[in-house]
Residue frames as qw, qx, qy, qz and C-alpha x, y, z in Angstrom:
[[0.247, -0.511, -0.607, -0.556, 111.29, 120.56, 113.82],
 [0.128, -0.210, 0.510, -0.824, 109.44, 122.45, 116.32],
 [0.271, -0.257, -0.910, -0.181, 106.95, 120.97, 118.19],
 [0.326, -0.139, 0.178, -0.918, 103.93, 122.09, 119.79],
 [0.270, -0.112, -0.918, -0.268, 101.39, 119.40, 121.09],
 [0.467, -0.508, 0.024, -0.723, 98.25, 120.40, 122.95],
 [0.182, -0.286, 0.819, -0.462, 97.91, 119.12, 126.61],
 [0.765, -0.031, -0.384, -0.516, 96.07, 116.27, 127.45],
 [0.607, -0.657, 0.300, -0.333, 95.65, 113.56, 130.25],
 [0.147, 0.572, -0.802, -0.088, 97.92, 110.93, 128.90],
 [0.451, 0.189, 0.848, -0.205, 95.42, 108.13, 129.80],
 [0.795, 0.508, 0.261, -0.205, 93.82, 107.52, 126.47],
 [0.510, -0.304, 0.647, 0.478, 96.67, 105.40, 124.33],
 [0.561, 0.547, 0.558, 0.273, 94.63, 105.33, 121.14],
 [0.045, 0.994, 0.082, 0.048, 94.79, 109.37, 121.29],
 [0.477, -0.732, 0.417, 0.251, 98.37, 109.12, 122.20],
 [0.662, -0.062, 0.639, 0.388, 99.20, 106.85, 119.36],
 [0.576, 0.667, 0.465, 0.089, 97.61, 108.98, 116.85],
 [0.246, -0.944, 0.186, 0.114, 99.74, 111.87, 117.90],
 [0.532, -0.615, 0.521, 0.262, 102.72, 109.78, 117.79],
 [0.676, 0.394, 0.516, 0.348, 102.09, 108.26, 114.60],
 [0.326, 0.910, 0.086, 0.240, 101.51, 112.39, 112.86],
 [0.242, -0.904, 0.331, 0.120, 104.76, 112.87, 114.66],
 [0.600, -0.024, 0.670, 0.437, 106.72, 109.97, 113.02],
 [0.574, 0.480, 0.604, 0.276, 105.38, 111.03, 110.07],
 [0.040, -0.976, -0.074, 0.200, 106.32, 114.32, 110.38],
 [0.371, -0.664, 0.578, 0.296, 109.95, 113.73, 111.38],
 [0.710, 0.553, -0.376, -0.219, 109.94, 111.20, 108.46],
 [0.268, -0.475, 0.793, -0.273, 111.02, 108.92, 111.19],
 [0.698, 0.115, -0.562, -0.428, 109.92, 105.13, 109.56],
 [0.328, -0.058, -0.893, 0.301, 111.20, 103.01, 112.65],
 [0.251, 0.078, 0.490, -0.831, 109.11, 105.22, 114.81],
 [0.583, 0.065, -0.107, -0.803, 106.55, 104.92, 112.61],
 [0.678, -0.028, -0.649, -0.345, 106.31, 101.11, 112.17],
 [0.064, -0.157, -0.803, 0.572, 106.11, 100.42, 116.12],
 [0.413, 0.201, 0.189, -0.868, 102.36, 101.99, 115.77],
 [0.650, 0.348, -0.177, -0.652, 101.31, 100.37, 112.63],
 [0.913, 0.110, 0.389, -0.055, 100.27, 96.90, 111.19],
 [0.487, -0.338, 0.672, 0.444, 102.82, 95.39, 108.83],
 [0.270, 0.389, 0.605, 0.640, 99.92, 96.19, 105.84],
 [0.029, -0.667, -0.087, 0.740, 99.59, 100.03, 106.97],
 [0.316, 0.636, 0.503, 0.493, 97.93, 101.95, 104.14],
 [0.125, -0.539, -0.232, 0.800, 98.51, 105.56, 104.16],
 [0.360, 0.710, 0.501, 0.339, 96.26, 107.70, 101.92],
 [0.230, -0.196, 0.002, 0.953, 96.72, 111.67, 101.29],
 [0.358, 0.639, 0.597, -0.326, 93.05, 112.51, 100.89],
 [0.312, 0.829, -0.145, -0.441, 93.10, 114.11, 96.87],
 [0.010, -0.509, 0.816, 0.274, 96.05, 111.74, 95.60],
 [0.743, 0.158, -0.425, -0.492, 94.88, 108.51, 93.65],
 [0.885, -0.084, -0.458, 0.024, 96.42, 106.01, 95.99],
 [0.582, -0.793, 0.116, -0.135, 97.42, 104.99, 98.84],
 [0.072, 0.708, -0.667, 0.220, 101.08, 104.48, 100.47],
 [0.938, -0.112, -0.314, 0.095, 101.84, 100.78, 101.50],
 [0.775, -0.603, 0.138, 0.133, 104.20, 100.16, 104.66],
 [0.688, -0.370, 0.317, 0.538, 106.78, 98.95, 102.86],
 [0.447, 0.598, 0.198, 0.635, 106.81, 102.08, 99.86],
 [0.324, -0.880, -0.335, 0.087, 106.35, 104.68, 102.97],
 [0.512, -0.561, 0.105, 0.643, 109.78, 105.77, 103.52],
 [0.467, 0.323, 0.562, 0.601, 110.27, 106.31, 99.66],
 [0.003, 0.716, 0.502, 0.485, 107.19, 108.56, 99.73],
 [0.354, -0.859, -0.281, 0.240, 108.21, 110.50, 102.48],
 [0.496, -0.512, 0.083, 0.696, 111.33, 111.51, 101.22],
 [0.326, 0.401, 0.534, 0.669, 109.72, 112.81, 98.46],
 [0.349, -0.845, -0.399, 0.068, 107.65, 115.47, 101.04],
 [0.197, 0.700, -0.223, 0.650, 108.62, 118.96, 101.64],
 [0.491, 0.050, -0.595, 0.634, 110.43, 119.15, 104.99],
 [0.415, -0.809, -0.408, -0.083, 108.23, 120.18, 108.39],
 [0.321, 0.545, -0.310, 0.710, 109.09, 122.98, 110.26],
 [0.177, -0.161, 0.575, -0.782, 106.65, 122.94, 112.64],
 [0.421, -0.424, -0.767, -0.232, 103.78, 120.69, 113.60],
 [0.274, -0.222, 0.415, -0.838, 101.26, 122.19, 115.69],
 [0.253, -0.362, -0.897, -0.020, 98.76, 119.52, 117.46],
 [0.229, -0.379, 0.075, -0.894, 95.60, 121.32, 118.44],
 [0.832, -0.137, 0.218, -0.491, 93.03, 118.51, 119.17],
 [0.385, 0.221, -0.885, -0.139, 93.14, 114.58, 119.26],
 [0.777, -0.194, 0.280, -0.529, 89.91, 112.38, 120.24],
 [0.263, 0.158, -0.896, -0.321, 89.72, 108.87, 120.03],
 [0.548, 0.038, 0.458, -0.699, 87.26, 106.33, 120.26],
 [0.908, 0.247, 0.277, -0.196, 86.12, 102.65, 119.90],
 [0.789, 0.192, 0.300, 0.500, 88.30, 101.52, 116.56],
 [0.316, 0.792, 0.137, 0.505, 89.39, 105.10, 115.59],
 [0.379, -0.652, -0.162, 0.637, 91.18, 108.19, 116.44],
 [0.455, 0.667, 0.136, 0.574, 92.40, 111.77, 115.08],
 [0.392, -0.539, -0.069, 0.742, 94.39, 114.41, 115.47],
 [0.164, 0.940, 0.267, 0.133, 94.03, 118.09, 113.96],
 [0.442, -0.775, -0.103, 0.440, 96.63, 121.05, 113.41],
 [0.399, 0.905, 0.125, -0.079, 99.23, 122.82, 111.88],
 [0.717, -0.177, 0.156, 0.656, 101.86, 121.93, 110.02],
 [0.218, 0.882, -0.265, -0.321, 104.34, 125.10, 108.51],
 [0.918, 0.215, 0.195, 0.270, 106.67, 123.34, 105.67],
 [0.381, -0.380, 0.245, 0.806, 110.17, 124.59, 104.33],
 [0.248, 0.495, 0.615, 0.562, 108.34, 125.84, 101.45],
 [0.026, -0.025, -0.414, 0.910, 106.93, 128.24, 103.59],
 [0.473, -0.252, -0.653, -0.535, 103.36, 126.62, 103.25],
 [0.324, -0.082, 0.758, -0.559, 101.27, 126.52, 106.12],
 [0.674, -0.298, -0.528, -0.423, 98.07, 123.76, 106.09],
 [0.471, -0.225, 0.670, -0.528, 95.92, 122.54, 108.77],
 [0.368, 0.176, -0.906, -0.110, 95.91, 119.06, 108.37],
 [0.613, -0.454, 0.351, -0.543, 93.73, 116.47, 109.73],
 [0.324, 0.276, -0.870, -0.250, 95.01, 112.89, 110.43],
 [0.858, -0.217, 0.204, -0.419, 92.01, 109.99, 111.06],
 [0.259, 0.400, -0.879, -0.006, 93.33, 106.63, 111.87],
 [0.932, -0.133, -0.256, -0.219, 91.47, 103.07, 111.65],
 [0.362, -0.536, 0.745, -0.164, 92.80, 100.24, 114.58],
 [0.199, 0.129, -0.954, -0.181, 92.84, 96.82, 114.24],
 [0.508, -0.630, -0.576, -0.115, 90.18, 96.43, 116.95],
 [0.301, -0.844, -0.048, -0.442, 89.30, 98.49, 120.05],
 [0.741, -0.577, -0.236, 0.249, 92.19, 97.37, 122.56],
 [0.275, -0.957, 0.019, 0.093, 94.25, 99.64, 123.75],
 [0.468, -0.461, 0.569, 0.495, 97.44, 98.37, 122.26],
 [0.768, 0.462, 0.443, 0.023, 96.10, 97.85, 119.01],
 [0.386, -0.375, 0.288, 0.792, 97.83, 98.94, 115.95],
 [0.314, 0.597, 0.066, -0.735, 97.11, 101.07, 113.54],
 [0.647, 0.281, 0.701, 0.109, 95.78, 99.57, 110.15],
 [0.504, 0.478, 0.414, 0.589, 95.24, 102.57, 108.51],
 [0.193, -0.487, -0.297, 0.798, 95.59, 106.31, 108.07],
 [0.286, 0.708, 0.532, 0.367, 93.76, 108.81, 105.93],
 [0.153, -0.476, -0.183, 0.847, 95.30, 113.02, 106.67],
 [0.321, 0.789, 0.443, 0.280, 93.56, 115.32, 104.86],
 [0.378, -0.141, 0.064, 0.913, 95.40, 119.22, 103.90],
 [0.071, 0.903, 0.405, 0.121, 93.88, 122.40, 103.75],
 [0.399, 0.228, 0.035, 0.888, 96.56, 125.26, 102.35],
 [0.134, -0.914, -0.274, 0.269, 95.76, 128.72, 104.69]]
C-alpha cells in the first residue's frame, strides 16, 4: 500500500494514534490495530446499520476491498477525541475521501481508543 501521511510535529500522541489506528485499518493489520484500542472497540462505517465489535473486526475487514493508497491530509486532536481526513484509492479503482473521528477513554495521553466512527465520500 502506498502511503502518504501529512507532516506534523510528532508531539501530540492522541493525533498520532488516530493516524495509526486509519493505518492498521487500512493494512487490515488487527494486532496493530488492537495495541490502540479498548478490548470493547466499536467500529461504525457511518451509512451501515451497525457497528463492528473488536472481536468480529478482522472478519469484517477481510470482507473490504483492498487499499492502494491512503493519503492522510489533516489530523487534529483534542481533549477525549481526535480525527484524521484523506484519501483512500481502493483496488476497485474507487477513490473516497474518508474521514475517521475517534472517541478515548479519557483525555490522557496514552489512552485508548474506545471508539471509531469513518465516514466515505465516493469522488
Amino acid at each position: 500500500m502506498k502511503l502518504e501521511v501529512m507532516y506534523h510535529c510528532g508531539n501530540a500522541p492522541k493525533m498520532e494514534r488516530v493516524i495509526d489506528l486509519t493505518i492498521a485499518l487500512s493494512k487490515k493489520d488487527i494486532d496493530t490495530v488492537k495495541t490502540h484500542v479498548r478490548e470493547d472497540f466499536t467500529w461504525k462505517i457511518v451509512g451501515e446499520n451497525h457497528g463492528v465489535k473488536l472481536e468480529k473486526l478482522s472478519q469484517t475487514l477481510t470482507t473490504k476491498p483492498q487499499i492502494l493508497e491512503l493519503i492522510v491530509k489533516n489530523a487534529l486532536s483534542h481533549g477525549k477525541g481526535a480525527m484524521c481526513e484523506g484519501i483512500m484509492t481502493f483496488d476497485n479503482g474507487l477513490t473516497y475521501e474518508f474521514c475517521n473521528i475517534v472517541q478515548f477513554v479519557n483525555t490522557a495521553k496514552d489512552a485508548l481508543i474506545k471508539e471509531a466512527h469513518t465516514y466515505f465520500i465516493k469522488t
